[in-house]
Structures are given as C-alpha cells and as structure tokens.
C-alpha positions in Angstrom: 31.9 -26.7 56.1 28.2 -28.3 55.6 28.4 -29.1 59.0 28.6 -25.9 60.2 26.6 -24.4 57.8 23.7 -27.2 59.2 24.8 -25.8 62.7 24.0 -21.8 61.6 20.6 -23.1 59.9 19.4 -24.9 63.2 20.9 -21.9 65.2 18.6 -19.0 62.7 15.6 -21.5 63.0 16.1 -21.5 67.3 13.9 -18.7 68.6 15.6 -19.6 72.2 18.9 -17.6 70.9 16.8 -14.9 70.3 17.5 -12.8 73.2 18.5 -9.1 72.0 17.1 -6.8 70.1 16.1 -7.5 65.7 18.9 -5.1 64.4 21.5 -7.3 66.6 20.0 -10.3 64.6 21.1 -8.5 61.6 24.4 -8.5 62.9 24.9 -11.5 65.2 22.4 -13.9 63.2 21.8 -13.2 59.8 25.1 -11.5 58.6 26.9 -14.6 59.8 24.7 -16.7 58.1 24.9 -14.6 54.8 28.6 -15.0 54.9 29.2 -18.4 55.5 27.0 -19.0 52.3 29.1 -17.0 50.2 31.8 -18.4 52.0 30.4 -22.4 50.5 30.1 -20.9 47.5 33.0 -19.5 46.7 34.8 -22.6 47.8 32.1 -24.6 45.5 33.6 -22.3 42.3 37.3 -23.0 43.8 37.8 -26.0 44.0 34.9 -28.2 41.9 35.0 -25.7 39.5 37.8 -24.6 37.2 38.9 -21.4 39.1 41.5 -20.0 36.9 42.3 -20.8 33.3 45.7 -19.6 31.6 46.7 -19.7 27.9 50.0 -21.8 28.0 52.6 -21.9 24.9 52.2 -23.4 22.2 54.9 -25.9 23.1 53.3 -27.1 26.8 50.9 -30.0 26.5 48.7 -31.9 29.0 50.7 -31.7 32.6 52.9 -28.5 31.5 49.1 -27.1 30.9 47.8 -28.1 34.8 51.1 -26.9 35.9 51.0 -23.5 34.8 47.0 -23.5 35.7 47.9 -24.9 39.4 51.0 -22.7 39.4 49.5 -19.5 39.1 46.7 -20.0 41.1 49.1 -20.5 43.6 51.0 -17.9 43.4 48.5 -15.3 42.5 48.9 -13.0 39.7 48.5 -9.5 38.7 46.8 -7.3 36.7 48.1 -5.5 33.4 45.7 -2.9 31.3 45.5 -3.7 27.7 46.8 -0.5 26.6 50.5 -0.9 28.7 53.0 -2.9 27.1 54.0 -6.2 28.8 57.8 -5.9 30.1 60.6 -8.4 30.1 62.1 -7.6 33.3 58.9 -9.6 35.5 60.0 -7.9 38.6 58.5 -4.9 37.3 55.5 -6.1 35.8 54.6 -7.5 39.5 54.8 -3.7 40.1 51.4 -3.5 38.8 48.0 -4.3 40.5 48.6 -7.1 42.3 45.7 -10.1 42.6 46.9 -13.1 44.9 43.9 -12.5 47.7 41.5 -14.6 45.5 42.7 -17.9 47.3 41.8 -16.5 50.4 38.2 -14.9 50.0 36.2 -18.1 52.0 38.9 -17.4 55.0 38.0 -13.8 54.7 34.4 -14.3 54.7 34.3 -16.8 58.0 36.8 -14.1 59.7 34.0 -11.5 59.0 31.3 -14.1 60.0 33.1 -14.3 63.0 33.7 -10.4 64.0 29.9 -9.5 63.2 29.2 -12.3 65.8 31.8 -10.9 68.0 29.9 -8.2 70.0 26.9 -11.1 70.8 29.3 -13.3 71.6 30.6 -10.2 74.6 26.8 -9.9 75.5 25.8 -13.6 75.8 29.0 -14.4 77.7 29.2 -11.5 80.4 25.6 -10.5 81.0 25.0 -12.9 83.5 27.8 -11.6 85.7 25.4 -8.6 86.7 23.8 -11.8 89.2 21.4 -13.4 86.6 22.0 -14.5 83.2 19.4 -12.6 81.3 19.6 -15.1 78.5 17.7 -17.7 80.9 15.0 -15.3 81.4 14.3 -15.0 78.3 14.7 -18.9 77.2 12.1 -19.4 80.2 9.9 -16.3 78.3 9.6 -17.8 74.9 9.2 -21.8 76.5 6.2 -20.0 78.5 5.0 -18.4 75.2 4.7 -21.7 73.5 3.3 -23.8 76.5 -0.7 -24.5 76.4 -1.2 -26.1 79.3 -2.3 -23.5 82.2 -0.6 -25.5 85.1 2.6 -25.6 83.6 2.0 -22.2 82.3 1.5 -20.6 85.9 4.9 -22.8 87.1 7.0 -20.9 84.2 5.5 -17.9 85.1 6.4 -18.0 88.9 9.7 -19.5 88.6 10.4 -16.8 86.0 8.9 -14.0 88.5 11.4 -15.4 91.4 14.1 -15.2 89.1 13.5 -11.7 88.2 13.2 -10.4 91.9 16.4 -12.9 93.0 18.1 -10.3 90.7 16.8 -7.0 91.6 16.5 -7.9 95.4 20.0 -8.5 95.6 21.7 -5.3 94.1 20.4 -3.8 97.1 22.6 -3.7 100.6 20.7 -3.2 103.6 21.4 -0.9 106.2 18.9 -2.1 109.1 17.9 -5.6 109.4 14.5 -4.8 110.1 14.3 -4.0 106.8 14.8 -7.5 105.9 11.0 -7.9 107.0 9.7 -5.7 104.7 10.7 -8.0 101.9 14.3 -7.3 100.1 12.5 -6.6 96.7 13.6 -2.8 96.5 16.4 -2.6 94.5 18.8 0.2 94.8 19.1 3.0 92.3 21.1 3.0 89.1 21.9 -0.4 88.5 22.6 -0.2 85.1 25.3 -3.1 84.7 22.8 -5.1 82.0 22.3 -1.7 80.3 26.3 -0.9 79.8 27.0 -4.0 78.4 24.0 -3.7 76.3 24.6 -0.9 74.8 28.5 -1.4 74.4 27.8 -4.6 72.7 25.8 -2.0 70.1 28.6 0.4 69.8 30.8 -2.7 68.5 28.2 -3.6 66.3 28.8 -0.1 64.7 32.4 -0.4 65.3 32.8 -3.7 63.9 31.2 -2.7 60.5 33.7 0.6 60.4 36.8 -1.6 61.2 36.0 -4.0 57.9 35.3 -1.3 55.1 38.4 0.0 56.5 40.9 -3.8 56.8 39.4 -4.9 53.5 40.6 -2.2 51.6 44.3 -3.2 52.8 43.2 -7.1 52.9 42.2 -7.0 49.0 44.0 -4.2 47.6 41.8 -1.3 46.5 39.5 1.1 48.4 36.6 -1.0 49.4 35.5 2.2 51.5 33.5 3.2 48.4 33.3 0.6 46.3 29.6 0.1 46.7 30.1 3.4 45.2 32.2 3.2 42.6 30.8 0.1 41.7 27.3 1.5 41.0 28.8 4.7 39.4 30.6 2.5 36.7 27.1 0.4 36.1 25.7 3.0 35.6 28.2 5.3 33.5 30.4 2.8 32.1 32.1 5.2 29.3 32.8 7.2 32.1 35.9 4.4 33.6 39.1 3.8 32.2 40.7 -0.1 32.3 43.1 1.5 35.0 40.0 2.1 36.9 38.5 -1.5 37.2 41.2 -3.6 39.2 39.2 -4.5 41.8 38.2 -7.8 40.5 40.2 -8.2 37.0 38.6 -11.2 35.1 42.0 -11.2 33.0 45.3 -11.0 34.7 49.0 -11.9 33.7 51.2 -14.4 35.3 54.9 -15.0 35.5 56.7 -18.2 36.1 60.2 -19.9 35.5 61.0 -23.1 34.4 64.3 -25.1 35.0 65.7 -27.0 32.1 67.1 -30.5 33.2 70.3 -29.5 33.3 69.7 -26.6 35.7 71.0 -23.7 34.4 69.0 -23.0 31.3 65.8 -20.7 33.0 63.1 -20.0 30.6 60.8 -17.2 32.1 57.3 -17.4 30.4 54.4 -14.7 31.1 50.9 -15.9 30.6 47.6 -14.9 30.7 45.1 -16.4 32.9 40.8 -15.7 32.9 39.8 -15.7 36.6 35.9 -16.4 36.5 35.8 -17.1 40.5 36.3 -12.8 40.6 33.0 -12.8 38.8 30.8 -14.2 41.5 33.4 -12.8 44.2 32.7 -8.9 42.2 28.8 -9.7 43.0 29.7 -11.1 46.6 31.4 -7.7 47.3 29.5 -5.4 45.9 26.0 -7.0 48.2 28.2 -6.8 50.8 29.4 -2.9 51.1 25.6 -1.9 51.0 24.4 -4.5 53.6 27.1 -3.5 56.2 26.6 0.5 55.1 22.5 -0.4 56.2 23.6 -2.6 58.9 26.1 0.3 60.2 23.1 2.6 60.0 20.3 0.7 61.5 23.2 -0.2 64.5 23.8 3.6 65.1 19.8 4.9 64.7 19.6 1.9 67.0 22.4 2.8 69.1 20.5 6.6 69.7 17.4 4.8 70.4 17.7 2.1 73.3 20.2 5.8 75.0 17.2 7.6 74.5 15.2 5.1 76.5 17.5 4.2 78.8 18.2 8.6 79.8 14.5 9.7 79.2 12.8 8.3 82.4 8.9 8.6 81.1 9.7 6.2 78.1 10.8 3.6 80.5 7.6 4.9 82.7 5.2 4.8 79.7 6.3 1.2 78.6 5.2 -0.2 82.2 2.0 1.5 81.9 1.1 1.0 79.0 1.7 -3.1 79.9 -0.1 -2.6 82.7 -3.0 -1.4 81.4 -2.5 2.3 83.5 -6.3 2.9 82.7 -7.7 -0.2 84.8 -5.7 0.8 87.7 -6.6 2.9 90.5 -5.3 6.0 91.5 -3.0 4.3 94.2 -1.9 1.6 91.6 -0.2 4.3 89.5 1.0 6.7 92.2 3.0 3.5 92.8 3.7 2.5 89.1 6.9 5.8 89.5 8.5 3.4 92.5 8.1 0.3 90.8 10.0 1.6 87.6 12.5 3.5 89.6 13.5 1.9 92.6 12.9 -2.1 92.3 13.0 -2.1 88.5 15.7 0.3 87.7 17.6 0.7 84.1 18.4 -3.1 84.7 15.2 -4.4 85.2 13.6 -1.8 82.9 16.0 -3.6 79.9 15.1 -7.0 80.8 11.4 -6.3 80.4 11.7 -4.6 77.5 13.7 -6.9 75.8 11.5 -9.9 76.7 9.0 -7.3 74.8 11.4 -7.3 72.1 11.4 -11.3 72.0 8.1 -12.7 72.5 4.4 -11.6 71.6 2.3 -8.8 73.0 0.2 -11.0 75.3 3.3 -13.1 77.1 5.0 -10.1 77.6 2.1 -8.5 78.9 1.5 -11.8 81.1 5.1 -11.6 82.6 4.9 -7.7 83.4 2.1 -7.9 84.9 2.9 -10.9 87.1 6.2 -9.0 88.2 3.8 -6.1 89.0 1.9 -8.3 91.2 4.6 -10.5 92.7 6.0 -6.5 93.9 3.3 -5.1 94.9 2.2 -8.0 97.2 5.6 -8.5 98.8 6.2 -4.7 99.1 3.2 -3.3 100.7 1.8 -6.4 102.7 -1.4 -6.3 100.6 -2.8 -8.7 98.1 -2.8 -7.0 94.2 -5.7 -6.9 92.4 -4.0 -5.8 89.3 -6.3 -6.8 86.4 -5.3 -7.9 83.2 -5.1 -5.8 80.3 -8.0 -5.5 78.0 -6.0 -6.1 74.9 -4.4 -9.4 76.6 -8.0 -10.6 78.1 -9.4 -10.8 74.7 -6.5 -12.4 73.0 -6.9 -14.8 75.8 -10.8 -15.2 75.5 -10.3 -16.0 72.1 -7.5 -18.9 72.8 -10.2 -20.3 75.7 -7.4 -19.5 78.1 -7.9 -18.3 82.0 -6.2 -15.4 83.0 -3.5 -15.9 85.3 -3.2 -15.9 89.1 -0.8 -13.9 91.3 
C-alpha cells in the first residue's frame, strides 16, 4: 500500500502526465489520490487500531473476549434503535439494518480510485491511434518549456514541429501526385478522431461520478444519492431526526453469535453489543466525498459544454490562433491566410492539440510552439519564407529571461 501510495505522490508531482485538461486532473489525478489516502487510513484504524469493541458476558474472559471482538467483525453486524426491543429469535433481529460493509471500505475506496482514473486511462491508451500519440507532444512541450539552453531549445522545437505536421499531413489522401510537390501539409477536413475521444473520455468522467452515487447506495446500504444532503440537514437540525433515521454509519450495533458446548449439542446463542469507532472516521470520509464528486460532476459537465462549444463554434478555435499569433503584427495576407491554416491543415484535431498544449504549459512556450507551426506551414505551403514575428507579450517575457527569439 505505501508503495503505491509513493507511486501516486511521484505521479501528482510529474508535470509530464499532465496532458489533458485541469478539471480531468480533478478526476484522473487528484481524486485518485484523495482516495487512496482515505483508503491507508482507514486500513491504519482497521487493523493497528481496535476497530470494533463488543461488551461480552459477564462469564467470557480473555480469549472468549477476542473471540467475540474478532467474531463479529467478521461477520458484520447490524443495527438495532434503542427504542425496539431486542428479539430472541436472531433471524429476525438480522432483519434490521444490516452493517457488514465496514470490512470492505479500503477495497471500495481503490475500486473508486480506479473508475475515476478510468476515462484517462481510455484517453492515454487510444489517442495515439489517430497517427500520433498526443501524449508525446506534449511530454516534448513541457521538456522544451523547462530547457535553457537555446540550441537544444530550437532541436525540441523542430522535432516537435515535424511531429505535428507528420500528423496532419497524413490524414490527407491525395488525388494527383503533383500535389505531392506542393508539400503534403494540407490536411483534409474534419479530422476530429483526437476530438471524439476527447470529449467521450469527459462524458465518462460525468458518467463515472453518476454510476458511484448510484452503486454505493446498493454497496453500503442506504441512499448515498443524498447523503451529502441528509447529512448536512441532520448537523444542522439534529432534533429534527429520529434514531431510525441515522443508520448510515451506526457507532453502536448488535451482534449475534452461537457457541458449541463440548459436547456438541448444547448451543448457547448470545447477542452482544459492539461500539464501531472506524464508522466515525468512515461517516467523515463519506460525507467529503458526496460533495467532492457532486463539484467534480459539475465542473465535468460545465466542462463538458465548453471544450463542444469550441470544438462547434469555428471563430473560438479561429480567435485562439490569432490571438497566439499576435493577429495585429501580421499583415493583411498573413491573416487572410490565418482562416486556411485553422481549417484545412489544422482542423478540430490539430486545433485540440494546440490548445491543450495551451492548457499544459505557460503562455510564452505555447506561444513559441504555435507560432513555429505557423511558420513551418506557411513556408512549406506557399513556397515563401515566413516572416511571422513574435508576439509582443512573448518578446518581452523573453527580453526579460535574456533569451533570443526563435528561428523558423
């Protein structure tokens, strides 16, 4: 367990895995990591700690004591209000509230560690079927971002630019080879594999968080639906709940359990009750956990509506290039040509990987790699040199860290 707990630390501390979007992270990165801390810590209560603590008889001493403890642990038990008399017949006491999930909660926690990681692991693994594996782009964006020296700088920057064009040249099928001449860099239109994927990988995000409010409730035994609800509603207005009302995590429950005489046929049944402290820190656990989802859930689906609304309103994706670009520098030529570079060598695909290596990496290496796929485009499509300038945002920043702008 401290093993992979180390693993999740070094993973959260690794801006190379950082290649979608920051409300992913919530899901994919810091979720996960959330939940296998709770997940150590309950274990830490189970088993160094006393998890369960039952009032034996009178007559049971020392290892009849740690029998019954063990015993009903075990087993699980179930919960009894104070008010209802405790019945003879322990079939139908068991008829009550049920509580035998508590053994299981670190399980549950890594499985839901594991689904909210689910939908990354989807978009990591398939993305680079589309003819380039996105997630090296943007390892080689942030290794560029951290590199000070300006040879090695411009080597990243050109193997990076390749990459990107390798991809986008080949979606498109030629018709004539004299094309073929005029450099393959024109990608055909509506090449939106990356942007699928990306975008279904959200919608199980959303999914995801829907599917576990709804399984718990059937995993632990109560409507976890609302319990964030309910939970704040009784903090708040405790005279307003009944004892049959709080069952979610009983502190006290009952258990029932037979012992054999030595002879084999004289049964004693004995019903004890047992103080489960663990559902004290597993109450707090669950409670966190309804309201982080619900925020996740809605900071997935505002998301969601977000990266469609880019991806279907063509002057966002338009404005996001110009605005790189630095539109104003340009000359009139420059962005009459800006509408064919977005549309028909970018496309939705190309349009996503620039943005996201927006998304990963500061304001002047992004700008640095747009621009450089601006100028590695606009040399190899119209047979002229480009004599984009650099942004003046990105030449001060640069001024100020004594660097040299780039060279196409």
């Amino acid at each position: 367990m401290d093993r992979l707990v180390a693993l999740v630390q070094r993973s959260a501390k690794n801006r190379y895995k950082n290649n979608d979007d920051v409300i992913d992270r919530l899901s994919s990165k810091y979720t996960v990591i959330s939940l296998i801390v709770f997940a150590v810590l309950v274990s830490l209560n189970q088993y160094v700690r006393n998890p369960i603590t039952c009032w034996a008889p009178k007559q049971f001493h020392g290892s009849h004591t740690k029998f019954t403890n063990n015993y009903c642990w075990v087993t699980g038990t179930y919960y009894l209000p104070w008010r209802e008399e405790v019945l003879k017949d322990q079939a139908r006491n068991k008829l009550h509230h049920s509580v035998s999930y508590y053994q299981w909660i670190p399980f549950i926690l890594l499985g839901q560690a594991l689904l909210f990681y689910f939908p990354s692991f989807i978009w990591h693994a398939l993305n680079s079927k589309s003819g380039v594996d996105a997630d090296s782009i943007l390892e080689t964006a942030h290794r560029l971002e951290r590199t000070d020296s300006m040879e090695t700088r411009n080597k990243i920057m050109r193997m990076m630019t390749k990459q990107i064009d390798r991809f986008l040249s080949s979606r498109k099928s030629f018709k004539d080879p004299r094309e073929i001449k005029l450099n393959s860099c024109m990608s055909r239109r509506g090449g939106a594999y990356l942007l699928a994927l990306f975008l279904v990988s959200k919608v199980l995000y959303i999914a995801n968080v829907i599917f576990q409010l709804i399984t718990l409730s059937y995993v632990l035994g109560f409507k976890y639906s609302t319990f964030g609800i309910d939970m704040m509603i009784r903090y708040l207005h405790p005279n307003d709940w009944t004892e049959e009302d709080i069952v979610a995590f009983p502190r006290v429950t009952l258990c029932d359990f037979r012992i054999r005489g030595q002879d084999f046929h004289n049964v004693q049944n004995n019903t004890v009750e047992c103080v489960l402290p663990v559902n004290m820190v597993n109450e707090k656990i669950f409670v966190f956990l309804w309201f982080w989802m619900v925020t996740v859930a809605f900071l997935s689906s505002l998301n969601l509506f977000v990266w469609m609304a880019r991806a279907l309103y063509h002057g966002d994706r338009l404005k996001f290039i110009q605005n790189r670009l630095g539109l104003n520098l340009l000359t009139y030529n420059d962005s009459s040509m800006v509408h064919s570079f977005v549309d028909e060598y970018l496309g939705q695909d190309g349009s996503l990987i620039l943005r996201l290596v927006a998304h990963n990496t500061n304001h002047v290496t992004s700008t640095e790699i747009i621009c450089d796929v601006w100028n590695y485009w606009k040399t190899n499509c119209s047979g002229t040199p480009s004599t984009l300038p650099i942004s003046r945002n990105l030449l001060s920043e640069m001024e100020m860290a004594d660097m040299k702008p780039l060279k196409s």
